[in-house]
C-alpha positions as CSV (number, residue, x, y, z in Angstrom):
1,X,0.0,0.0,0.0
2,X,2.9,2.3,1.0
3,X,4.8,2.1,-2.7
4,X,1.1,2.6,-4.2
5,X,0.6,6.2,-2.4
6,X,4.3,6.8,-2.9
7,X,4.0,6.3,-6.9
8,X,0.6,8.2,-7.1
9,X,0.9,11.7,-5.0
10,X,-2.5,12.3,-5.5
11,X,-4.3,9.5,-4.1
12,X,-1.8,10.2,-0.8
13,X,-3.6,12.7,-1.0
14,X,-6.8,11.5,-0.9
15,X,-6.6,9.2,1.5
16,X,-5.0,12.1,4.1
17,X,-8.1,14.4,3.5
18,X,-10.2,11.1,3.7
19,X,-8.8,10.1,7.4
20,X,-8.2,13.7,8.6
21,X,-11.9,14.5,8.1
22,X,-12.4,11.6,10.3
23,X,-9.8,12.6,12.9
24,X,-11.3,16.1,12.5
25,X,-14.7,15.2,13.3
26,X,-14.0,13.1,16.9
27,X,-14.3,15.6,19.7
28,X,-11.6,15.6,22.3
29,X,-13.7,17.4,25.1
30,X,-15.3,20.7,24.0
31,X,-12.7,20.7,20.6
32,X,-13.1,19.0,17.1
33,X,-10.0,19.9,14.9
34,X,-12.1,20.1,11.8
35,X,-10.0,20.8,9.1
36,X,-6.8,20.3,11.2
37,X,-7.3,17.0,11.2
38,X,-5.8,16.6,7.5
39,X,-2.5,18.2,9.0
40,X,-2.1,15.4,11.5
41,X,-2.5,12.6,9.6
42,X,-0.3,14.0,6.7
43,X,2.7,14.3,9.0
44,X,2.1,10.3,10.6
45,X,1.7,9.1,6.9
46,X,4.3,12.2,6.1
47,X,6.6,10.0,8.3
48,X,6.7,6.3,6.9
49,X,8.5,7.5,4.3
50,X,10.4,10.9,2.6
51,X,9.1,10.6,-0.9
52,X,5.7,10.6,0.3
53,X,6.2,14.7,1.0
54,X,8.1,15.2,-2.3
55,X,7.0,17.5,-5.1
56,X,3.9,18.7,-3.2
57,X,5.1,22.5,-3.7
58,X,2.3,23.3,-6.9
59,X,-0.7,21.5,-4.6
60,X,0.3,23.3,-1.1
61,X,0.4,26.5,-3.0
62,X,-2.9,26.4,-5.2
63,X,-4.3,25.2,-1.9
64,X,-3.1,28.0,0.2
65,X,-3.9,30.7,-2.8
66,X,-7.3,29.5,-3.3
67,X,-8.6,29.2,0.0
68,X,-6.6,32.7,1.1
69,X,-8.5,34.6,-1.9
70,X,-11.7,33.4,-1.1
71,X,-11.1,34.6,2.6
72,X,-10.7,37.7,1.0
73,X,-13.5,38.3,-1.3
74,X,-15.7,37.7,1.8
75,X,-14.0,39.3,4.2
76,X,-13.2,42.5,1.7
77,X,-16.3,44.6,2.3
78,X,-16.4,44.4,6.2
79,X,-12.3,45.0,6.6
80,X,-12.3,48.2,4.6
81,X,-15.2,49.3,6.4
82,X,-14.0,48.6,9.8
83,X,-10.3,49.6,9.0
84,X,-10.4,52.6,11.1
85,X,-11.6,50.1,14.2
86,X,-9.0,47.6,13.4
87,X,-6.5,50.2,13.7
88,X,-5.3,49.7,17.3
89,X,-5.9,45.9,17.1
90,X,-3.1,45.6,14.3
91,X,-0.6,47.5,15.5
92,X,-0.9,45.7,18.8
93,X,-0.9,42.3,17.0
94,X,2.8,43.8,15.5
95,X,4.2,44.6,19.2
96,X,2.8,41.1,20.3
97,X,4.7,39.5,17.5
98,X,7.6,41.2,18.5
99,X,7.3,40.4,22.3
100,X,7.2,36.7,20.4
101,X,10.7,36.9,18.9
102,X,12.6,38.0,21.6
103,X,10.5,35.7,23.9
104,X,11.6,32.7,21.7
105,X,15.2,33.9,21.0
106,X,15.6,34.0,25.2
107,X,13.7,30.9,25.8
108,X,15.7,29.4,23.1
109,X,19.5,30.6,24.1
110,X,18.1,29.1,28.3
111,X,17.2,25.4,26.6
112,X,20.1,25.1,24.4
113,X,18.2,25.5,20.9
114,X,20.3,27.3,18.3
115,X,19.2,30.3,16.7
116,X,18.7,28.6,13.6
117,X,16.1,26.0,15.0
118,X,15.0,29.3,17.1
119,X,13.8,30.9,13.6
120,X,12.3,27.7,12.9
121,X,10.2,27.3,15.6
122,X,9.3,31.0,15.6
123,X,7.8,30.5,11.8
124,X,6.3,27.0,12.7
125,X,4.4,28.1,16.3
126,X,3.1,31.2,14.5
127,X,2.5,29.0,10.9
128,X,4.1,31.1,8.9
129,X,5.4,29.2,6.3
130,X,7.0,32.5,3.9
131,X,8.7,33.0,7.4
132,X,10.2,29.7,7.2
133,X,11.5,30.9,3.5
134,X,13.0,33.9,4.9
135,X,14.5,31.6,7.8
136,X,15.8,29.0,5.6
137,X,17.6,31.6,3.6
138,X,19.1,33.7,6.3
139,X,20.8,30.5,7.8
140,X,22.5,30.0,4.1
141,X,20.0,26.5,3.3
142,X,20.6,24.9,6.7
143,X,17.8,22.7,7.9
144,X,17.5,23.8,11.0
145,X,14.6,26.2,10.7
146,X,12.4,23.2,8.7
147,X,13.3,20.9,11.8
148,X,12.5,23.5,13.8
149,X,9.1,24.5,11.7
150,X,8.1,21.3,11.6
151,X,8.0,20.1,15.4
152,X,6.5,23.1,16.3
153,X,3.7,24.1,13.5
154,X,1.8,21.2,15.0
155,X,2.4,22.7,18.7
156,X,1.0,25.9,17.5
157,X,-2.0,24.4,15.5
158,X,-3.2,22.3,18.8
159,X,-2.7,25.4,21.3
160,X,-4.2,27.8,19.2
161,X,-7.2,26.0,18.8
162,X,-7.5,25.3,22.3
163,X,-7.1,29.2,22.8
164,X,-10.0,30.1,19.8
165,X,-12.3,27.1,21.5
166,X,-12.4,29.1,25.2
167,X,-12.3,33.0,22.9
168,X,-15.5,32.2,20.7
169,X,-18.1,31.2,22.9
170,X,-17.0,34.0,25.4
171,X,-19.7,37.2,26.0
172,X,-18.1,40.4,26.9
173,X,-18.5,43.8,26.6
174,X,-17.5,45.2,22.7
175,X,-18.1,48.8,23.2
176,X,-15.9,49.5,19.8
177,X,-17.4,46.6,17.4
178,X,-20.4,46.5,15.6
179,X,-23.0,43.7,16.2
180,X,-23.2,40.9,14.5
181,X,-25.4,40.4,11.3
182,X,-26.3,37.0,12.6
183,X,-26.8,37.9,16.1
184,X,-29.8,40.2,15.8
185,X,-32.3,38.6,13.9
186,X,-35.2,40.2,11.9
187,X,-38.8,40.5,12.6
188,X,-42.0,42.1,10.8
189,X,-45.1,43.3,12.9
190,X,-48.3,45.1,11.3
191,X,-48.9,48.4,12.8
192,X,-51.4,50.9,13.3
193,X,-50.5,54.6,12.8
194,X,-51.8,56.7,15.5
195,X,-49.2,59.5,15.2
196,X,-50.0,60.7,11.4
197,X,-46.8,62.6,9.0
198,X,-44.6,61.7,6.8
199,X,-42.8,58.6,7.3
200,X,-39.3,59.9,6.6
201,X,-39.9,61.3,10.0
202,X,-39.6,58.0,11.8
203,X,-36.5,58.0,13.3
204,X,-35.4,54.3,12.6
205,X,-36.5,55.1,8.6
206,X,-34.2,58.3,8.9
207,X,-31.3,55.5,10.1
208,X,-32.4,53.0,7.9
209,X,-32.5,50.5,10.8
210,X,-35.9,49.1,10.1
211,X,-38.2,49.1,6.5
212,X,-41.4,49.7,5.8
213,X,-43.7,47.1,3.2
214,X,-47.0,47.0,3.8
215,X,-49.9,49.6,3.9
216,X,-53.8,49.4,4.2
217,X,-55.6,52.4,4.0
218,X,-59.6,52.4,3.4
219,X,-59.8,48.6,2.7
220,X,-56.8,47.9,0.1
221,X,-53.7,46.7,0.9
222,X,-50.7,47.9,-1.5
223,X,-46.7,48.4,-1.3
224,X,-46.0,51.5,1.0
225,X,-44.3,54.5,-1.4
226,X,-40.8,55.9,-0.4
227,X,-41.9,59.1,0.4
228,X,-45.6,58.0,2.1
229,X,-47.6,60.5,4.1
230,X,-48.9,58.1,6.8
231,X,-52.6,58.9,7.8
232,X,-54.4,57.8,11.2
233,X,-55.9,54.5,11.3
234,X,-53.3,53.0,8.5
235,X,-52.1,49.9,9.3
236,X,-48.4,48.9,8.0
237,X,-45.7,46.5,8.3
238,X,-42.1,47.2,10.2
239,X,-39.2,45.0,9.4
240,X,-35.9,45.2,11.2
241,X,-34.3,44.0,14.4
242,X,-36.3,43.7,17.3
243,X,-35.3,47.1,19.2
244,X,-35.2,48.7,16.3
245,X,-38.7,47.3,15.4
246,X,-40.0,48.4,18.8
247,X,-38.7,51.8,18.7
248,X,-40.5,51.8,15.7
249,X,-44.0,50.7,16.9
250,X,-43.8,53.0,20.0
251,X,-43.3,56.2,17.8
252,X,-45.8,55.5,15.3
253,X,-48.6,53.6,16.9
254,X,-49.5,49.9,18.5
255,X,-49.2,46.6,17.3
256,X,-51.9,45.1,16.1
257,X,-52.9,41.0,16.0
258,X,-53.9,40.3,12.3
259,X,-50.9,40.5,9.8
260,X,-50.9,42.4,6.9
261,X,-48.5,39.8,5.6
262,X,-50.5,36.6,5.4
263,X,-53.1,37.9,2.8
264,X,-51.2,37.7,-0.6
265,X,-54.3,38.5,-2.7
266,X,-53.0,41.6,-3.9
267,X,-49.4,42.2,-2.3
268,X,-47.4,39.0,-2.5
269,X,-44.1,38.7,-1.2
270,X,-40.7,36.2,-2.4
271,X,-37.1,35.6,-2.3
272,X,-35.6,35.4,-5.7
273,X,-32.0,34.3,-5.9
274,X,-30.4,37.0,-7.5
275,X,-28.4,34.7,-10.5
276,X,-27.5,37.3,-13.0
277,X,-24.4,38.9,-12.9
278,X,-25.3,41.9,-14.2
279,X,-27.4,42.9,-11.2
280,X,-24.9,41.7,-9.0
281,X,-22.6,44.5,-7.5
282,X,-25.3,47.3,-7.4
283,X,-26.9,48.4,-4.5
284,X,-30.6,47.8,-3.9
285,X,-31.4,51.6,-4.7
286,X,-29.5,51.4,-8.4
287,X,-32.2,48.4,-9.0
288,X,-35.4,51.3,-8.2
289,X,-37.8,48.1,-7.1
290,X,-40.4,51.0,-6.2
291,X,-40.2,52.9,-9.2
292,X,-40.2,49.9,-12.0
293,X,-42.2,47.7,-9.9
294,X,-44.0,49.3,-7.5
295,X,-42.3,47.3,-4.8
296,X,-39.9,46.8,-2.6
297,X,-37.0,44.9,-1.0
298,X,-37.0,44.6,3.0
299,X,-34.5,41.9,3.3
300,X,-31.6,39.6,2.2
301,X,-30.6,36.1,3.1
302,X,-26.8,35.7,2.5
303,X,-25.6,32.2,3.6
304,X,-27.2,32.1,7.0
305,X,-27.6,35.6,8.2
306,X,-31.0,37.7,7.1
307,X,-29.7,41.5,6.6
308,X,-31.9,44.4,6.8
309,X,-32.4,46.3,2.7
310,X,-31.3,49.4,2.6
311,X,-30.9,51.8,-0.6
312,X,-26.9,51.7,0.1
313,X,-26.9,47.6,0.2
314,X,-24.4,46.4,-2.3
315,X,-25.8,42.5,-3.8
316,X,-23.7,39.4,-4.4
317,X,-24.3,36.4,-6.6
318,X,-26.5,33.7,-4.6
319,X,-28.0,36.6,-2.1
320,X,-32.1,35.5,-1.5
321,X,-33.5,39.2,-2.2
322,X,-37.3,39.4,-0.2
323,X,-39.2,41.7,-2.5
324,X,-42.6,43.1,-1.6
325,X,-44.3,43.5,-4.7
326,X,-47.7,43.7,-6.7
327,X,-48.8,40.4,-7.6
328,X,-48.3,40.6,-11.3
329,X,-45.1,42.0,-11.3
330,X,-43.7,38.7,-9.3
331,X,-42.5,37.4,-13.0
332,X,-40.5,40.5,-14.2
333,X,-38.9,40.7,-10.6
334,X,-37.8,36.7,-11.4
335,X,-36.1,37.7,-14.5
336,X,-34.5,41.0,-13.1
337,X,-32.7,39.0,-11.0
338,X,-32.4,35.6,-12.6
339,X,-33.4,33.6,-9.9
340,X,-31.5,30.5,-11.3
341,X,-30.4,28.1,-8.4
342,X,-28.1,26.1,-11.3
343,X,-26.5,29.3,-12.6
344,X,-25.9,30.9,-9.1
345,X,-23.8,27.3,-8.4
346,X,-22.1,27.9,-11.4
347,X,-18.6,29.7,-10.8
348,X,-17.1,32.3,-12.8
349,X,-14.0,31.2,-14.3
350,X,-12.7,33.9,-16.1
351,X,-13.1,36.4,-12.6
352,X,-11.4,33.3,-10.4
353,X,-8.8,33.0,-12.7
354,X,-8.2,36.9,-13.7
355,X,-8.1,37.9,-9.4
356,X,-5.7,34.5,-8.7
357,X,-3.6,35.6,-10.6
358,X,-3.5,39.1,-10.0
359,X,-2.5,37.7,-6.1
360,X,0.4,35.4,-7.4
361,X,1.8,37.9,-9.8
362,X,1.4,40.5,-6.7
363,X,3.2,37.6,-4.0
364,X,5.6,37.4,-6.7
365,X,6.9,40.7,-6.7
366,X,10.4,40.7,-4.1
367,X,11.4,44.0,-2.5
368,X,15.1,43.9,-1.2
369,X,15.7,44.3,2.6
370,X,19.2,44.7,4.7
371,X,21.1,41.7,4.6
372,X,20.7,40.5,1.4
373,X,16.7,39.3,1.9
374,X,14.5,39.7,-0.5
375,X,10.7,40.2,0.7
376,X,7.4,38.8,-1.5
377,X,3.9,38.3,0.0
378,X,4.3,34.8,-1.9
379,X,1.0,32.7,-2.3
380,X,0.1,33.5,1.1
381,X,-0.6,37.1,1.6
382,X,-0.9,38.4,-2.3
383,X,-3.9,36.5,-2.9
384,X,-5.6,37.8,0.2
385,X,-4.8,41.1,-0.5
386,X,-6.5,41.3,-4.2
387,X,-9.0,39.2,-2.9
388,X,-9.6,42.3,-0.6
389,X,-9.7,44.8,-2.7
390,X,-11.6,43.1,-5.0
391,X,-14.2,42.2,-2.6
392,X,-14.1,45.9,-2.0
393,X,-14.7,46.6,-5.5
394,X,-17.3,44.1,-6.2
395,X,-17.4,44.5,-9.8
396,X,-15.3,45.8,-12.4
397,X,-17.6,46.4,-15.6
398,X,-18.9,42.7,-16.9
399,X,-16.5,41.4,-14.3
400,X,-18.2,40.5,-10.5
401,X,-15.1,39.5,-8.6
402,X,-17.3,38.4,-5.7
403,X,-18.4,34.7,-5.8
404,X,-21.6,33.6,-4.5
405,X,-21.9,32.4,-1.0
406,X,-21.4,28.6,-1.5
407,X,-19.4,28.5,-4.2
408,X,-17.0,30.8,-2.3
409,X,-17.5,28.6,0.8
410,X,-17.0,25.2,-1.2
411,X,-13.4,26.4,-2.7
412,X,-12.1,27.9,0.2
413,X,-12.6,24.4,1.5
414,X,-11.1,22.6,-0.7
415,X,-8.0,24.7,-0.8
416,X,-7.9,24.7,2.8
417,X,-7.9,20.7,3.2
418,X,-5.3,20.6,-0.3
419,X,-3.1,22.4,1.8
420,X,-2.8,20.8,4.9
421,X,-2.8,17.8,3.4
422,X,0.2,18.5,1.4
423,X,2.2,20.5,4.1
424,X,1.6,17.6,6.6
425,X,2.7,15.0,4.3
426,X,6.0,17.3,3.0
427,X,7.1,17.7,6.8
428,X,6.4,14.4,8.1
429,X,9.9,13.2,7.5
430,X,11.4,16.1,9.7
431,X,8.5,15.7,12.1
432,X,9.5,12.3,13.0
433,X,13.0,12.6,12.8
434,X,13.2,15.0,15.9
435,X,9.8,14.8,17.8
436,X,10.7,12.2,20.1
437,X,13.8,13.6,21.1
438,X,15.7,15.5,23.8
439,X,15.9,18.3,21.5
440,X,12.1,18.0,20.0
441,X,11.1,17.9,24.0
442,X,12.3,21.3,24.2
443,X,11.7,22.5,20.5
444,X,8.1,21.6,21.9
445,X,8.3,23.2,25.3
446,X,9.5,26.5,23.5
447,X,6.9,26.7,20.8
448,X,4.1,25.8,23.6
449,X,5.1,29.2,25.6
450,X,5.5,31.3,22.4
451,X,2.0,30.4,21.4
452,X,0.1,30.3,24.4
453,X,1.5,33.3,25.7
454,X,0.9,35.2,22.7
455,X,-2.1,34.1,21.7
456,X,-3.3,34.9,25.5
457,X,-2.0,38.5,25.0
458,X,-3.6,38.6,21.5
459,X,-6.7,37.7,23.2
460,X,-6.3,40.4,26.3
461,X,-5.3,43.3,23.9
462,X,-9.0,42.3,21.5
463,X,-11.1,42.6,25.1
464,X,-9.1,45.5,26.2
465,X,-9.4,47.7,22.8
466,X,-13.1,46.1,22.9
467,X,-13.6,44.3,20.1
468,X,-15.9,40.8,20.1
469,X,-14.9,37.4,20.9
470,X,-15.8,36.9,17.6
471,X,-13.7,39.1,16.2
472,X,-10.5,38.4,18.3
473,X,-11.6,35.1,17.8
474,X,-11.0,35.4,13.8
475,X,-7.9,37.8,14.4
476,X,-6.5,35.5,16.7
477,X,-6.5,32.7,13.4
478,X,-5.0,35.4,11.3
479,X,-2.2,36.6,13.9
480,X,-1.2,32.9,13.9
481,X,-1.5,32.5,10.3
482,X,-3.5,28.9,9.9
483,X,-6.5,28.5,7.6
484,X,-7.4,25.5,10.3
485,X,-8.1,27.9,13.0
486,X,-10.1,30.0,11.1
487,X,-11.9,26.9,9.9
488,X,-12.6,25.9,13.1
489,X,-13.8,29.3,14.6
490,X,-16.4,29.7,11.8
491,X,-17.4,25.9,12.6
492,X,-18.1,27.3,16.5
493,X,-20.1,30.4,15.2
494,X,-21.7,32.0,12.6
495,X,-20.5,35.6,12.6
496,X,-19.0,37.9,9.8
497,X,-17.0,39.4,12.2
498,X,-14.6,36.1,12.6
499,X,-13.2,36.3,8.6
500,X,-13.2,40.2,9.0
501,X,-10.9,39.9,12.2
502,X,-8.8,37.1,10.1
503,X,-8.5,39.8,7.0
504,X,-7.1,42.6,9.4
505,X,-3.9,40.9,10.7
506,X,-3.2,38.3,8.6
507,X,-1.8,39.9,6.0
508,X,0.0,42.6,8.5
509,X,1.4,39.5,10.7
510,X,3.3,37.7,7.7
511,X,5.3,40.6,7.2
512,X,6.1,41.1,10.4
513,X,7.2,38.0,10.9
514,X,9.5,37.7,8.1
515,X,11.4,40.7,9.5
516,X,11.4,39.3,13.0
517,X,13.0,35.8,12.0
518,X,15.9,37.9,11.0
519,X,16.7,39.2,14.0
520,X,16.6,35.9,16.0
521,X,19.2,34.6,13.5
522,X,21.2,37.7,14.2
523,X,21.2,37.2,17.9
C-alpha cells in the first residue's frame, strides 16, 4: 500500500483528506480539529517514508492561494469598512509578535536551541510558512529552521485552537465593534399609525435601521411608497431588528394582531435568488424596485444571516432578495434577478482566474531588505490582499469578482484541506526525525510558551481595545496565520466578524514576521 501512495501523489492525497476529516470530526472534550485533522494525519503518513512529502510545492500552493482569496472576497467589504476600528488591534498584533521573537530567541539561548532552530520554531508556532523561506535563507540553506518548523507548527496548530475554543463562545462587553449580522435577527409586525406625517420622520427610517412594506388604508392593501404620508388609522408593516422594530412601533402607533403579511391577494411577497451577474454589484437603490415595480425589497438572506435592505446595500451572486411587490409583477422581478439556483452554483472562471492571478503575480513581486533578503507576499498574503480589494470593488464592468456564497465557501474548502494535506505529508519526515527527542522535548516546550503566551496576549489586547470574541476570535486565526483555526472558529459560530478579524492581521502578521526571523538569527 505504501509504494502505491508513494508512486501516485494524489491518491496520498486522498486518503489524508479522507482520514483527517475523520480525525477532524472526533471531539476531544469541547474541541473538534475540523480541518486540522488533515495536517495530523499528513505528517504520521508524512513520516513512513520521505518521498511521500516530495514535489507537493504546486498543490500546497494552489491550496493555500485559493482558500486565502476566497477569505478575501468575503471578508473585503467588512475590513475596509471597519479599518479605522481595526487600527489599534493591528498595530498591537505587531508589538505582540515582536514580544514573540525575543521571547523565543531567550527561551531558546536558556534550553540550548540554536538560533537557527529558534527561527524555525518562531515561523512553525506562529505558521508562517513565507517566514520559514526567509529563515531558511538567512541560515545559508541549513535545515534547521524546517526541523525547527516542523515540530513546532503542530504545537502551534493544537494550542491555538485550544485558545480560539475558550475566545468564541466568550460574552463580553464590545463597546468598539459592531453587532453581528447573525446575532440580531429580523422580525416584521403590522402596525397601526396613531401618530400621522410623513414617514421619513420615523426615526429608525431616517437611520435605515428598520423598513417599511405594507400599507392598508380604506380597505386595500398595496406596497408603501418611499416618500408616504402616513394617515391615522393606516395599518403597515415594520421589518428590522427587534429594538429597532420596537422603537418603531412606540413612535408610530401599537401593534396590532392580524398580519398584513398573510393575505397575498394583492401584495405578495418572495425571495428570488439573485443569479445574473449583471445585477450583482449594485446596490438595492440602483435596481429602483419601487419605481419599476411598485415594490420593494426589505430583506436579504446571504448564507445564513437575514440583513436588513437598505438603498446603500451592495448585492452578491446567490443573495435570496425578499421583495414586496404587486402580484403581477412577481415574474419581471424573477427575470431581473435571474433567480436561477443552477446558474448561481455555477462559478465564474474567467473572474477566479483573472483575481488569482493578480494575487500570485502580486506575492511574486520581491522588494530587497538589509542583509541580502529579499521580501514577496508569496502565495500566502498576495492572494488575500487582491481578494480584498476586489471584494471591496465588487465588480469591475462585466466582471463581478465576488463569488456567490457557496461556491466561495466550497473552494475555500477545498484549498484549505489541499493544503494541509500536502504540508503535513511534506514535513512528516522532519516531524518524525526529531519529535521524540531531547531536543524535540524542548523544541516543543519553546513553541508551547510562544504560542500560548501570545495568543493569551492577543486575546487580552482584543477585550481590552473592545472588540468581540468573535472578532478576536477570527484575528486570533490570522495573527497565527492557519487556515485550520479560522476553519474551526467559523465551525463554532456563525458571525461575519470572525473572517473580518482574520483579514485585518493576517496579512500585516506575515510581514512582520519575516522581518522578525531575522533578528533571531542575528542574535
Amino acid at each position: 500500500m505504501l509504494e502505491i501512495l508513494i508512486t501516485s501523489p494524489l491518491l496520498a492525497i486522498l486518503v489524508v483528506l479522507a482520514l483527517g476529516t475523520l480525525i477532524g470530526a472526533i471531539p476531544f472534550g469541547p474541541v473538534r480539529f475540523g480541518a486540522a485533522g488533515a495536517l495530523f494525519i499528513g505528517l504520521a503518513v508524512g513520516a513512513l517514508d520521505p518521498r511521500l512529502g516530495e514535489g507537493l510545492g504546486l498543490i500546497q500552493s494552489l491550496g493555500l492561494g485559493l482558500f486565502v482569496y476566497t477569505v478575501g472576497l468575503a471578508a473585503g467589504n467588512s475590513f475596509f469598512r471597519d479599518l479605522l476600528r481595526q487600527l489599534p488591534l493591528m498595530g498591537g498584533a505587531a508589538l505582540i509578535l515582536v514580544v514573540a521573537a525575543l521571547g523565543t530567541a531567550a527561551l531558546g539561548a536558556l534550553l540550548g536551541v540554536s538560533p537557527g532552530l529558534g527561527a524555525g520554531i518562531f515561523a512553525g508556532a506562529l505558521t508562517s510558512t513565507p517566514a520559514l523561506a526567509a529563515a531558511t535563507a538567512g541560515a545559508d540553506g541549513s535545515q534547521e529552521p524546517a526541523v525547527g518548523y516542523a515540530l513546532a507548527y503542530p504545537v502551534g496548530v493544537t494550542v491555538t485552537i485550544l485558545v480560539v475554543a475558550w475566545t468564541v463562545g466568550r460574552t463580553w462587553r464590545a463597546r468598539r465593534d459592531v453587532d453581528s449580522a447573525a446575532g440580531s435577527g429580523l422580525i416584521d409586525i403590522s402596525v397601526e399609525v396613531d401618530l400621522p406625517g410623513p414617514m421619513s420622520a420615523v426615526p429608525q427610517i431616517r437611520d435605515a435601521s428598520v423598513r417599511f412594506s405594507y400599507l392598508a388604508r380604506a380597505g386595500r392593501t398595496r406596497v408603501v411608497a418611499v416618500d408616504e404620508e402616513l394617515k391615522l388609522g393606516d395599518r403597515i408593516v415594520i421589518v428590522g431588528p427587534k429594538p429597532a422594530v420596537e422603537q418603531a412601533v412606540a413612535h408610530v402607533g401599537h401593534r396590532v394582531d392580524q398580519h398584513l403579511a398573510d393575505d397575498r391577494s394583492a401584495v405578495h411577497f418572495r425571495r428570488f435568488i439573485l443569479s445574473d451577474p449583471h445585477v450583482a454589484g449594485r446596490s438595492v437603490g440602483e435596481l429602483d424596485i419601487p419605481g419599476r415595480f411598485g415594490g420593494i425589497v426589505t430583506r436579504i438572506r446571504r448564507g445564513d444571516l437575514d440583513l436588513l435592505a437598505n438603498d446603500d446595500f451592495v448585492l452578491e451572486l446567490g443573495d435570496r432578495v425578499r421583495v414586496i411587490v404587486p402580484r403581477d409583477k412577481i415574474p419581471a422581478v424573477s427575470d431581473l434577478f435571474g433567480d436561477s439556483e443552477r446558474q448561481v452554483s455555477e462559478v465564474d472562471a474567467l473572474s477566479l482566474g483573472v483575481g488569482m492571478a493578480a494575487g500570485l503575480l502580486l506575492g511574486l513581486i520581491a522588494i530587497p531588505l538589509p542583509g541580502g533578503i529579499r521580501f514577496a507576499l508569496g502565495a500566502a498574503a498576495g492572494p488575500l490582499v487582491v481578494g480584498m480589494i476586489l471584494g471591496r470593488v465588487e465588480r469591475t464592468g462585466p466582471l463581478v469578482w465576488v463569488l456567490p456564497k457557496a461556491a466561495n465557501l466550497t473552494i475555500r474548502q477545498l484549498g484549505l484541506l489541499l493544503f494541509l494535506a500536502a504540508t503535513g505529508l511534506a514535513s512528516g519526515q522532519a516531524f518524525a526525525a526529531q519529535a521524540f527527542t531531547p531536543l524535540g522535548l524542548r523544541i516543543g516546550v519553546t513553541a508551547a510558551v510562544v504560542v500560548a503566551g501570545s495568543a493569551l496576549l492577543f486575546v487580552a489586547l482584543a477585550r481590552l481595545i473592545g472588540l468581540s470574541s468573535a472578532r478576536a476570535a477570527g484575528a486570533l486565526a490570522g495573527f497565527v496565520g492557519q487556515p485550520a483555526i479560522l476553519a474551526f472558529a467559523n465551525g463554532r459560530t456563525a458571525d461575519e466578524r470572525v473572517d473580518s478579524g482574520y483579514a485585518a492581521v493576517f496579512a500585516l502578521a506575515i510581514i512582520v514576521k519575516i522581518l522578525l526571523v531575522q533578528v533571531i538569527l542575528a542574535l
